[in-house]
C-alpha atoms as one frame of an Amber mdcrd trajectory, in Angstrom:
protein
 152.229  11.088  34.944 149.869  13.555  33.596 150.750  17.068  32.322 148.794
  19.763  34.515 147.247  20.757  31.803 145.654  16.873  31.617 145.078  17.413
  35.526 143.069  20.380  35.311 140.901  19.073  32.388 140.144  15.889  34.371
 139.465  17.871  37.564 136.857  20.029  35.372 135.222  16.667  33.728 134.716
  15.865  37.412 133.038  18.897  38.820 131.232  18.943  35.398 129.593  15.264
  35.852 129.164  15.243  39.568 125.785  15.435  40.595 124.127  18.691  42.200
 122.155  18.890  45.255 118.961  20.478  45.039 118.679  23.108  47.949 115.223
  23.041  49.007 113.196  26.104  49.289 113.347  27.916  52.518 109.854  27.733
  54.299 107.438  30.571  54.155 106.995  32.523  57.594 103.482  31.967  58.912
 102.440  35.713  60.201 101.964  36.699  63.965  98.424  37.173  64.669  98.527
  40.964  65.871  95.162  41.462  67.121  93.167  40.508  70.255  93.146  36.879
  71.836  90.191  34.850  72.538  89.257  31.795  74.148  86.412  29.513  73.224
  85.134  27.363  76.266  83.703  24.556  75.178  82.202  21.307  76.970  85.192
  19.285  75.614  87.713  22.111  76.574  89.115  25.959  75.759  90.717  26.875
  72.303  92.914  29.844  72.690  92.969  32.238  68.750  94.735  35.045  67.864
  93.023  37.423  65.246  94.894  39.068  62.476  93.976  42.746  63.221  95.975
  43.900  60.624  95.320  41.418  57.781  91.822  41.055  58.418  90.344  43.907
  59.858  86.848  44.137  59.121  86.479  40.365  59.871  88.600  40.920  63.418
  86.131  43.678  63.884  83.328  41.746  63.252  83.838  39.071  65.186  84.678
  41.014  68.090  81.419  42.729  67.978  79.591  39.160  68.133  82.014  38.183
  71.408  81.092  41.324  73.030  77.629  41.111  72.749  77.742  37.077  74.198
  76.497  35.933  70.624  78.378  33.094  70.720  77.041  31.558  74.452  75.304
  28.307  74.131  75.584  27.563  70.508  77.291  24.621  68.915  80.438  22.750
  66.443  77.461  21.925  64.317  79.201  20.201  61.692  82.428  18.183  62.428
  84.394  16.790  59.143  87.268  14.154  60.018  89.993  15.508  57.772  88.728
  18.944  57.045  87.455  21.110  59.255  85.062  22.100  62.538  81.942  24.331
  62.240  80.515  26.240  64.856  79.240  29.804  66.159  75.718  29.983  65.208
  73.473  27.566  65.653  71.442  27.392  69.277  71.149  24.089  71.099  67.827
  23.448  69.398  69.292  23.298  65.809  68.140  26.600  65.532  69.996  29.335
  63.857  70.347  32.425  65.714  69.564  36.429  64.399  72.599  37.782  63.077
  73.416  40.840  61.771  74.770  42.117  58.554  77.456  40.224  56.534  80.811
  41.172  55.889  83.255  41.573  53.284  85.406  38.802  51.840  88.985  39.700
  52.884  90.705  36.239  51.377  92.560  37.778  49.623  94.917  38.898  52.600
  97.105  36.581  51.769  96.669  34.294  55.198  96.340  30.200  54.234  93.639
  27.556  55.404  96.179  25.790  56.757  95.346  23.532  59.988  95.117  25.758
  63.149  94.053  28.412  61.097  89.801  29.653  61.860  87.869  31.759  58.886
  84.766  32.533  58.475  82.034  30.291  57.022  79.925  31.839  54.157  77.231
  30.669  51.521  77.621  30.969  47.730  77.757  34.531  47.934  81.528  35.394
  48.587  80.475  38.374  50.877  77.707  36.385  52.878  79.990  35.862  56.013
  78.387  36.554  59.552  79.087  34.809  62.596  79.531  31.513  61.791  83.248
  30.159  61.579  85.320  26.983  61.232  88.793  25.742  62.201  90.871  23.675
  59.485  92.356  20.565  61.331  94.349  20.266  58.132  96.137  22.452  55.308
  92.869  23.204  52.753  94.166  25.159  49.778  91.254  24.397  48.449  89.849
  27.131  50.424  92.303  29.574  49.543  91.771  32.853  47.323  92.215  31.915
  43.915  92.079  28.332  44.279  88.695  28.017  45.874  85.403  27.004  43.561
  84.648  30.612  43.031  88.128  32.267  43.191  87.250  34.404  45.991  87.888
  31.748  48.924  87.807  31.721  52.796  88.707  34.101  55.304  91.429  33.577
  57.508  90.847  36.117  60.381  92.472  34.046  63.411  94.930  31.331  64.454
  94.755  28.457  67.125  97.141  29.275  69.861  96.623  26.699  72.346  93.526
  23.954  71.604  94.473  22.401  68.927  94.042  18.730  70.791  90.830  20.030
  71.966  89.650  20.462  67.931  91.328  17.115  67.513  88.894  15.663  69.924
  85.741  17.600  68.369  86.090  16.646  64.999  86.199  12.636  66.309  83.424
  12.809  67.059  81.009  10.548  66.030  77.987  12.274  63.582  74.243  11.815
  62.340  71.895  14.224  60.210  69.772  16.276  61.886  66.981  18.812  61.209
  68.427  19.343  57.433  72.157  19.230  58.809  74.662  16.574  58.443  78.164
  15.785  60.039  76.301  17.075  63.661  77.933  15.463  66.802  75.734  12.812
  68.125  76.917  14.371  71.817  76.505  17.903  71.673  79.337  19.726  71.291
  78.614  23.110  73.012  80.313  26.544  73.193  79.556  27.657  76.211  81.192
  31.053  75.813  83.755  33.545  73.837  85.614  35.505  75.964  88.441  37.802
  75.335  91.737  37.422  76.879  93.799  40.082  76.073  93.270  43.322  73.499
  96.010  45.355  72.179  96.056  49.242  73.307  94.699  51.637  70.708  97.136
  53.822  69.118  97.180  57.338  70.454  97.175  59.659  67.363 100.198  61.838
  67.621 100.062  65.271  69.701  99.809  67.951  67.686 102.380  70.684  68.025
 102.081  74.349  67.754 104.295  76.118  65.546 106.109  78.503  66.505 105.692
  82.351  66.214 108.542  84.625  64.758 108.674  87.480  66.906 107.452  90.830
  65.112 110.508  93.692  63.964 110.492  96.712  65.268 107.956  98.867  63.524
 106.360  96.355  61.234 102.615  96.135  60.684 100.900  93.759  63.283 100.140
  90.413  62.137  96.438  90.172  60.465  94.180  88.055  62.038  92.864  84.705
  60.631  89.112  85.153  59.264  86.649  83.326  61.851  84.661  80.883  59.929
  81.379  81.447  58.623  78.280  80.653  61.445  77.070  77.961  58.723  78.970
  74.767  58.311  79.649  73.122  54.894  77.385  69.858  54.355  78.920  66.909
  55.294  79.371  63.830  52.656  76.789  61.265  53.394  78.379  57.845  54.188
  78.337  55.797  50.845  79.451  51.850  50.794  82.561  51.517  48.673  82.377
  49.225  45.786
């Protein structure tokens, strides 16, 4: 019979050799889009996105101005990729592509994914060409992500699909030609008839101000001095400048 001193060595050999389980990492939490919702009626069905007010704000803001205005009525998915992604938002039924008005800029690097279900906005060359145009990944494309993209500044992730997702699915099976100078369009048109918004979140009401209080005067101190009024002529304003 073994000596515990044997015992404990051969229990130690065993918890030495035995093999260890690798734990795998926990997933990462895919943020809450915070901002307004819309839905995108389409003639193959409604897509329901949440924006990311918070993460993307000038994006959110800018796409919000095209919704309001009815930009977005009768255009089309344009380009449809199997595997990739749907394009849409501003091209007219004619193939033509509608006024817009000045581009935004890049936010990629907000830290949101092109994973699938997520929309960005669709840009040129120039990383801060971005207008109205915008596409929904129907799969993960890191390739599009900040710092991995062509150029390093990537795509920008301003909603998420909430609801829709099957109606994407069916848009981007859609069979495709060339057209005009545009390939990957749907042979059957794949209009959007409009953006709408569903819900908006309240503004924030700044905090009230409160008024401090006054100490009551002592007995035979000097009244309080008034403040000085401020001069008839106002100080110049600083003229708006773009930042950098």
């Amino acid at each position: 019979m073994p000596s515990s001193t044997a015992l404990a060595l051969l229990i130690l050999a065993a918890q030495a050799t035995a093999p260890v389980t690798a734990q795998a990492p926990a997933p990462i939490a895919r943020p809450t889009p915070d901002g307004a919702v819309l839905a995108i009626d389409t003639s193959m069905g409604t897509i329901e996105v949440g924006l990311y007010a918070t993460k993307s704000p000038l994006s959110t803001r800018n796409i919000l101005n095209y919704v309001k205005a009815g930009f977005y009525s009768g255009t089309l998915f344009h380009r449809v990729i199997p595997g990739f992604m749907v394009q849409g938002g501003g091209l007219d039924a004619k193939m033509v592509e509608k006024p817009v008005g000045p581009p935004v800029r890049n936010e990629a690097r907000n830290g949101l994914l092109n994973t699938r279900g997520s929309v960005a906005l669709a840009r040129t060359g120039d990383p801060h060409s971005a207008t109205a145009q915008f596409f929904i990944n129907v799969k993960d494309n890191p390739a599009l992500d900040f710092g991995i993209s062509r150029d390093g500044w990537g795509y920008t992730v301003f909603g998420e699909v909430l609801s829709g997702m099957d109606v994407v699915d069916r848009i981007v099976a859609v069979p495709t030609t060339r057209m005009v100078q545009y390939d990957n369009v749907p042979i059957t048109p794949v209009v959007i008839t409009k953006v709408r918004v569903i819900s908006e979140p309240a503004p924030v009401a700044p905090p009230a101000a409160t008024k401090a209080a006054v100490p009551a005067a002592k007995p035979g101190s000097a009244p309080a001095k008034r403040a000085p009024k401020p001069s008839a002529k106002p100080s110049p304003k600083a003229s708006p400048r773009p930042s950098m």
